[in-house]
C-alpha positions in Angstrom: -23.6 -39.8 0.1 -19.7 -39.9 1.2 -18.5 -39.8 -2.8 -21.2 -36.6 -3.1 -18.9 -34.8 0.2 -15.6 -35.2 -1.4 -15.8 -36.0 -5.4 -13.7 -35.5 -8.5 -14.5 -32.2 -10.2 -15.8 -35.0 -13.2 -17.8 -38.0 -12.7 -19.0 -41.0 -15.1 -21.5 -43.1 -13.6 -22.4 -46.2 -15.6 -25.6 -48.3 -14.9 -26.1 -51.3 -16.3 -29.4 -53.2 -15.4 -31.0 -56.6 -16.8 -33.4 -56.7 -14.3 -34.8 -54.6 -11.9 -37.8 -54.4 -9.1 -39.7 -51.7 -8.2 -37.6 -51.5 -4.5 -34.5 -51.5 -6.5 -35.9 -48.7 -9.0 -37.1 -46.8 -5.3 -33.2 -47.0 -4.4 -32.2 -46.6 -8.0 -33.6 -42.8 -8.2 -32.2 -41.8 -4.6 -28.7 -42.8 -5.9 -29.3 -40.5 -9.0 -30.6 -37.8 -7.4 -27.6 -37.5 -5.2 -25.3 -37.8 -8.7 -28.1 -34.5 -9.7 -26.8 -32.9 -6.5 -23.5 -33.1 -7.4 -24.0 -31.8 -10.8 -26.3 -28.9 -9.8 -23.2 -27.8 -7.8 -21.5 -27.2 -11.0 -19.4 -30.6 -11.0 -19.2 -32.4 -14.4 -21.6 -35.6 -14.3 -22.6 -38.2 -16.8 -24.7 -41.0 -16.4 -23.9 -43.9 -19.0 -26.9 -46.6 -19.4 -26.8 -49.7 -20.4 -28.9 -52.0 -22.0 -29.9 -55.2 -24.2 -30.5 -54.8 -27.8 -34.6 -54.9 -27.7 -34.7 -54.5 -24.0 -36.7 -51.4 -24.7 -38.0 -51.9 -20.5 -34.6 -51.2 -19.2 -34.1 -48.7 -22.1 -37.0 -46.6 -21.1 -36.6 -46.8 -17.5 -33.2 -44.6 -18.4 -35.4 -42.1 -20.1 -38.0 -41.8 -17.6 -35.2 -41.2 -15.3 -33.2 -38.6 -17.5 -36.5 -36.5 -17.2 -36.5 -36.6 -13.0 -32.9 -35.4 -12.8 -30.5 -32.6 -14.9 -27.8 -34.8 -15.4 -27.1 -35.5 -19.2 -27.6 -39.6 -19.9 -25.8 -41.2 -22.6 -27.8 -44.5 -23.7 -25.3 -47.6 -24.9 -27.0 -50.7 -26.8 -25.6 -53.9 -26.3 -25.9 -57.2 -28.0 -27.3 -60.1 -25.9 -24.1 -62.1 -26.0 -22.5 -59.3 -23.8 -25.0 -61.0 -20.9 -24.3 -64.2 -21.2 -22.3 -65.9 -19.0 
């Protein structure tokens, strides 16, 4: 809410998730819609999201989101080594 007051005229916002609950996902779409906010005020905003190659869960939670907000998403693959620790 305080970036949303006094933000950059261009804003990147990448998620990356492995795992997340349905709480999270309840906070998750409040976050974005303040990012749709910002954007519906004419400010440049991308959301970048991650995922796991075959994690077609966290992939699709990205697009179900895209459709509740304006802002464009960009969808990145990653290989499973990139989450290991």
């Amino acid at each position: 809410t305080e970036y949303i007051k006094d933000s950059a005229d261009e804003t990147v916002v990448d998620m990356n998730f492995v795992y997340f609950n349905t709480s999270s996902a309840k906070l998750l779409l409040e976050v974005l819609r303040q990012f749709d906010s910002l954007h519906k005020l004419g400010k440049m905003v991308k959301i970048i999201w991650h995922f796991m190659v075959e994690d077609y869960d966290i992939k699709e939670a990205g697009e179900e989101y895209s459709t509740m907000i304006s802002v464009p998403f960009e969808y990145v693959e990653h290989p499973e080594e990139d989450y290991e620790s």
